[in-house]
KOLGU-824895 format. One line per 4 residues: number of its first residue (from 0); for each residue x, y, z of C-alpha. Coordinates in pm, 1 decimal. Example, Ala and Ser with C-alpha at 12.3 -4.5 7.8 and 13.67 -1.06 7.14 Angstrom:
# residues 2
0> 1230.0:-450.0:780.0 | 1367.0:-106.0:714.0
***
This chain:
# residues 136
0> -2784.5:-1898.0:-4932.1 | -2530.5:-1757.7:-4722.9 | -2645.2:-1527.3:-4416.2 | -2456.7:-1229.2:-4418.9
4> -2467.5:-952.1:-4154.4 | -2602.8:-585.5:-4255.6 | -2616.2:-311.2:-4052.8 | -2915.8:-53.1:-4070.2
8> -2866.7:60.1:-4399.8 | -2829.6:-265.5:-4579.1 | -2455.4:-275.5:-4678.2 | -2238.5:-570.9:-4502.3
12> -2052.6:-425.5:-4196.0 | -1666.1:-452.8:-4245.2 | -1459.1:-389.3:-3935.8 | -1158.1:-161.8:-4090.9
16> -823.8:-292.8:-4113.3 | -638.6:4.1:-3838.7 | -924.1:-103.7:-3592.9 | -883.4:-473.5:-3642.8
20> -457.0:-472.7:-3636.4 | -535.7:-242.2:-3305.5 | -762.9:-522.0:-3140.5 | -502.5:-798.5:-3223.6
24> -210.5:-614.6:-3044.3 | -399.9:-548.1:-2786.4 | -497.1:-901.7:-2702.9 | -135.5:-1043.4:-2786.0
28> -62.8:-765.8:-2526.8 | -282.3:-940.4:-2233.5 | -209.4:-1257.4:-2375.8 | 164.2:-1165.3:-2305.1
32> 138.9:-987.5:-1969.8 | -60.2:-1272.7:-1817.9 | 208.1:-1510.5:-1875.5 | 505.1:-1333.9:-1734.2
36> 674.2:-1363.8:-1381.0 | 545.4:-1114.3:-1048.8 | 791.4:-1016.5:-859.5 | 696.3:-1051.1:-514.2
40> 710.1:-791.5:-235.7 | 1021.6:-895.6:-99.5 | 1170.2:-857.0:-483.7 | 1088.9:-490.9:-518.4
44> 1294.4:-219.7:-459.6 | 1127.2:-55.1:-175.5 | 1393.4:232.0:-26.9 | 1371.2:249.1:338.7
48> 1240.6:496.0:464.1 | 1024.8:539.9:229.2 | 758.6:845.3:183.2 | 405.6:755.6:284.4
52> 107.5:882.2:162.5 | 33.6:1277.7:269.9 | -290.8:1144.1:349.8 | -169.6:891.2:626.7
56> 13.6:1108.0:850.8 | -97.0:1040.2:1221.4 | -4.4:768.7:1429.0 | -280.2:662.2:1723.9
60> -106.6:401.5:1988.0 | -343.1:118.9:2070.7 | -118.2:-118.9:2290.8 | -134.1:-31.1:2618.8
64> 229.2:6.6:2627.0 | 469.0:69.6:2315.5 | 909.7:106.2:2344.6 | 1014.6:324.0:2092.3
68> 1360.9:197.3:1900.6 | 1625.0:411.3:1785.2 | 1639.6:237.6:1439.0 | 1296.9:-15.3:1249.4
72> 1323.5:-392.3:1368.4 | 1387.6:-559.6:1650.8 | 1747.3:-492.4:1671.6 | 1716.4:-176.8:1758.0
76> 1743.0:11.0:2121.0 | 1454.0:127.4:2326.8 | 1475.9:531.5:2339.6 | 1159.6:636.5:2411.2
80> 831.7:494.7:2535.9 | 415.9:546.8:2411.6 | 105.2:503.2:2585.5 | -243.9:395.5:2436.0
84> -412.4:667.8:2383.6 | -131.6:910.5:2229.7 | -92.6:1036.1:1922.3 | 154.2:1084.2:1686.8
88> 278.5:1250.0:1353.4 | 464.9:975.2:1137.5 | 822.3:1160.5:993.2 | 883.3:773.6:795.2
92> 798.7:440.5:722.1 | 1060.0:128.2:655.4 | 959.7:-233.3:553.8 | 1217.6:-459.5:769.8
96> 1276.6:-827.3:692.9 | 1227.4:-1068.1:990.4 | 1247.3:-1470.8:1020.7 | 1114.7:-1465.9:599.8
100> 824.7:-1200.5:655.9 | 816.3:-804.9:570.9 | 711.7:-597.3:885.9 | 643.5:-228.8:846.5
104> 757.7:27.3:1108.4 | 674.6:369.4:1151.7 | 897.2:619.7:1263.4 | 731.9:871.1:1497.7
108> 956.8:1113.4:1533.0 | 1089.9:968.3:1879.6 | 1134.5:626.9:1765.1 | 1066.9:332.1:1554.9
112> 796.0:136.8:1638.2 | 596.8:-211.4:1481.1 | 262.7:-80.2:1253.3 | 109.2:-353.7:1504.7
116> 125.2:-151.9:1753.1 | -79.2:159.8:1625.7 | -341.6:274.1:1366.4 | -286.1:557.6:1123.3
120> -509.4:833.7:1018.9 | -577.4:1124.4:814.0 | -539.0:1365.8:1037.1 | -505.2:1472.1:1402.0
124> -871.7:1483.1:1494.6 | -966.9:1161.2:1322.9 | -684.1:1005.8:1559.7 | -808.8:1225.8:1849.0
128> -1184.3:1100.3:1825.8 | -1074.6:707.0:1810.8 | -869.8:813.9:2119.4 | -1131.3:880.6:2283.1
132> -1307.1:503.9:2211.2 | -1012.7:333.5:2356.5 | -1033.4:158.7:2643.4 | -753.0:168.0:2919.4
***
């Protein structure tokens, strides 16, 4: 005797043929996807500068002593210099190659500077209360 499944009402469940077509593209899909290549960071196109995020506007300084450059990287000129302690509105961002690795720099309006050297928040009295942790 063969077992056959049955659903509550006694008749053999049958999954239709739309629903069964749909399952199989959708695993040949992942099956697909899996396989092929990633680009890499470095690979995608990334225009410099970019936008950032409305919500990560504010730049806080942490180093105790920041140069501000006149273009991202370190190529460019010191025009300015930051403090720990101040604070910041971020007008761009740029992703800058360097010796094989992707560095980030924000621009703050007077300068470029490394993402190293600060920490970004919401808004200007999230960055104000961290200030105020700091130690000099």
């Amino acid at each position: 005797m063969k077992a056959r499944s049955r659903n509550l009402g006694g008749a053999p469940t049958r999954i239709p043929a739309p629903v069964t077509a749909a399952l199989l593209a959708v695993l040949l899909a992942l099956t697909l996807s899996c396989g092929a290549k990633r680009a890499t960071l470095a690979e995608l196109p990334f225009d410099a500068p970019s936008r950032i995020a409305s919500e990560n506007r504010i730049a806080l300084v942490t180093d105790p002593y920041i140069s501000l450059r006149d273009k991202a990287g370190n190529d460019g000129i010191t025009v300015a210099h930051g403090r720990r302690g101040e604070i910041y509105p971020i007008t761009g961002v740029s992703l800058v190659k360097t010796d094989g690795a992707l560095q980030t720099w924000y621009n703050l309006g007077e300068g470029w500077v490394l993402s190293s050297s600060v920490q970004i928040y919401s808004d200007r009295s999230k960055a104000e209360s961290a200030a105020k942790t700091l130690s000099y």
